[in-house]
N, C-alpha and C positions, 0 to 999 in steps of 0.2 A: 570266187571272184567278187561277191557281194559282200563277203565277210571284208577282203582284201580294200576295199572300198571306206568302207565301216571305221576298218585300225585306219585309215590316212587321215579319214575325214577327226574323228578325235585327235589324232598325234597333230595335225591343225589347228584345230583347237586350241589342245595344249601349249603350244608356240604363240599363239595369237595372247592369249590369256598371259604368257609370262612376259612377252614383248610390256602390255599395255600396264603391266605393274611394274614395270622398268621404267615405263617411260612416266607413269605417277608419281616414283620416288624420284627421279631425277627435278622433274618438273616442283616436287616439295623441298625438294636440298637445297635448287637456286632460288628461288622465291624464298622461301626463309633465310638463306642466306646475304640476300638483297635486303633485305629490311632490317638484319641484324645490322650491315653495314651500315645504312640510312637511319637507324638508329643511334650508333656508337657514335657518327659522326656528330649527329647533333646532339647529344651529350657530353662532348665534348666540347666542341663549340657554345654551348649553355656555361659549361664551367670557362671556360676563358675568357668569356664576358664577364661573368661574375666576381671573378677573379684579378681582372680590370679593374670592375668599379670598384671595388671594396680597396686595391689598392691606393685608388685616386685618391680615395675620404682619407688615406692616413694624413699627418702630420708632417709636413718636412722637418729634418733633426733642426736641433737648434742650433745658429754660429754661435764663433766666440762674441761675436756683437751683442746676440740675445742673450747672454749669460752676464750679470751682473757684474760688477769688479770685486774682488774684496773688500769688505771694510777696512777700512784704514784707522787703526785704532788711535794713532799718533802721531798730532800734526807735524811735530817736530822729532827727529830722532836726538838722544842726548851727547852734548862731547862728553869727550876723556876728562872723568875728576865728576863730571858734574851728580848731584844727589837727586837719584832719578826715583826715590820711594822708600818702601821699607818691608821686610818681612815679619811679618807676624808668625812664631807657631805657640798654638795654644797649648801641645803635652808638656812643655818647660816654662811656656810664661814668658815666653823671652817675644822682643819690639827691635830687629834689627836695623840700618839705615841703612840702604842699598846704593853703591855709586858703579857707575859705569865704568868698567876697566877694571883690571885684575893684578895692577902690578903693585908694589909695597905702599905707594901711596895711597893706593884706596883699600886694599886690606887691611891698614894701621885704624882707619877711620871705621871703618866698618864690612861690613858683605858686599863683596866686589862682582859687578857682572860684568859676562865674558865678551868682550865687544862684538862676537864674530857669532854670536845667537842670534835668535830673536828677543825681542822684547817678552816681557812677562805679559800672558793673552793672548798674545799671537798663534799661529799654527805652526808649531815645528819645538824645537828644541831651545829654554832659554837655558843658559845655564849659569848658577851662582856660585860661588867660591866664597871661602873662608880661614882663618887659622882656628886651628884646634885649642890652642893654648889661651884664646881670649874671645873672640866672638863666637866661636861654635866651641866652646867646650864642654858643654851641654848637650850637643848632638847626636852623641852614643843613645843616647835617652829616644831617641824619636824613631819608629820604625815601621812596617808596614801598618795599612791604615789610616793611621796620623794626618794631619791636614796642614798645610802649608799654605799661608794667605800672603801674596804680592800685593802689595797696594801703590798704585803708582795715578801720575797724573790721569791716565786713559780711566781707572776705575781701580774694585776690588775683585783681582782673582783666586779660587781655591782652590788648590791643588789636594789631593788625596796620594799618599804614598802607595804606590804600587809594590815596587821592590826597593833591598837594600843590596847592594852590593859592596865585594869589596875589591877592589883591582890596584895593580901596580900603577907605582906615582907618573910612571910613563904611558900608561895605557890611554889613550884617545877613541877609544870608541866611547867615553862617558861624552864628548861634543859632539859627536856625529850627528846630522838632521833625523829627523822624529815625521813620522805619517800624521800624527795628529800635535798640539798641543800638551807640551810634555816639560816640567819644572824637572830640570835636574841640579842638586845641591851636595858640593862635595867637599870635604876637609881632609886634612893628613889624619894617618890612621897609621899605626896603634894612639889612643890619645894619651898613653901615660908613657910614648916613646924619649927617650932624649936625642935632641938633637935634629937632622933633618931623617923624616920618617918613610919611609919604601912603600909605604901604601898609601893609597884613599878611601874613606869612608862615604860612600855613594849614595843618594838616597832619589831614587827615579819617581816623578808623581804626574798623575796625569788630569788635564783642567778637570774639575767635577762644577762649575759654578763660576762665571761670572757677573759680575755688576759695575755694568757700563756709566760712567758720570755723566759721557753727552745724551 
């Protein structure tokens, strides 16, 4: 009877003892999980202030208001006929007189620009013209590298040869606009052709250097 007494009073025990480490681990699980909560939140809340302020300090982008205008290289654009400069290239030696417009009038006189470019300096594509039999018949001569100087009222430009091409007398992708500042000068090609010639002799260059008069 007394042993029987003995086993209740430990198996009592035993239960007491696993009760009260249940109820320590539970009691460590929500406590620390309270504070991990109380934690995360205000670190989070820490970076969303943070993250606030540091956005306020940027910058607002710029408008087009803030953004300058282009220089405007020339007061006046030139008419049809008029002598708006000249080309220099120095690997032939040759001093050509550039007029605005491209039809037989101005290619008898000299290197005709295309009215529908830009001007020589500007940004995009100007492009000049020539006949091969008299003003450019020397232009086979001139090829990558080479330098091409427009010299007109606004200033002195140089152009540096990029490529040569040679494309059909109908191909228009030689006027097409240009991303940057881009001389393109072209003649009829074969040059020892007779008669009227099936090709052009292209010569694409791009600004390396200008010198502004104003």
């Amino acid at each position: 009877m007394k042993m029987s007494k003995n086993r209740q009073s430990r198996h009592k025990k035993k239960w007491l003892l696993i009760t009260a480490v249940c109820f320590l681990t539970l009691g460590f699980y929500f406590t620390t999980t309270n504070a991990y909560t109380l934690l995360k939140g205000y670190a989070l809340y820490k970076m969303k202030s943070d993250t606030t302020e540091v956005t306020a300090k940027l910058p607002e982008p710029k408008t087009k208001a803030d953004i300058p205008a282009r220089l405007e290289l020339y007061e006046e654009r030139p008419e049809k006929g008029d002598l708006m400069g000249e080309l220099y290239i120095p690997k032939i030696e040759a001093t050509l007189p550039i007029y605005h417009g491209t039809d037989e009038d101005e290619l008898e006189k000299g290197v005709g620009h295309y009215a529908g470019s830009v001007l020589p300096g500007e940004k995009d594509n100007s492009v000049l013209s020539g006949h091969r039999d008299t003003i450019f018949r020397d232009l086979g001569k001139v090829g990558e590298g080479d330098l091409l100087i427009a010299k007109t009222e606004a200033g002195s430009f140089t152009y540096k040869v990029r490529k040569v091409r040679i494309v059909d007398a109908d191909d228009r992708t030689v006027i097409v606009p240009k991303p940057k500042a881009t001389l393109t000068v072209t003649t009829c090609y074969p040059f020892s052709y007779i008669g009227s010639a099936p090709e052009r002799y292209v010569l694409v260059a791009d600004l390396l250097k200008s010198e502004i008069d104003k």
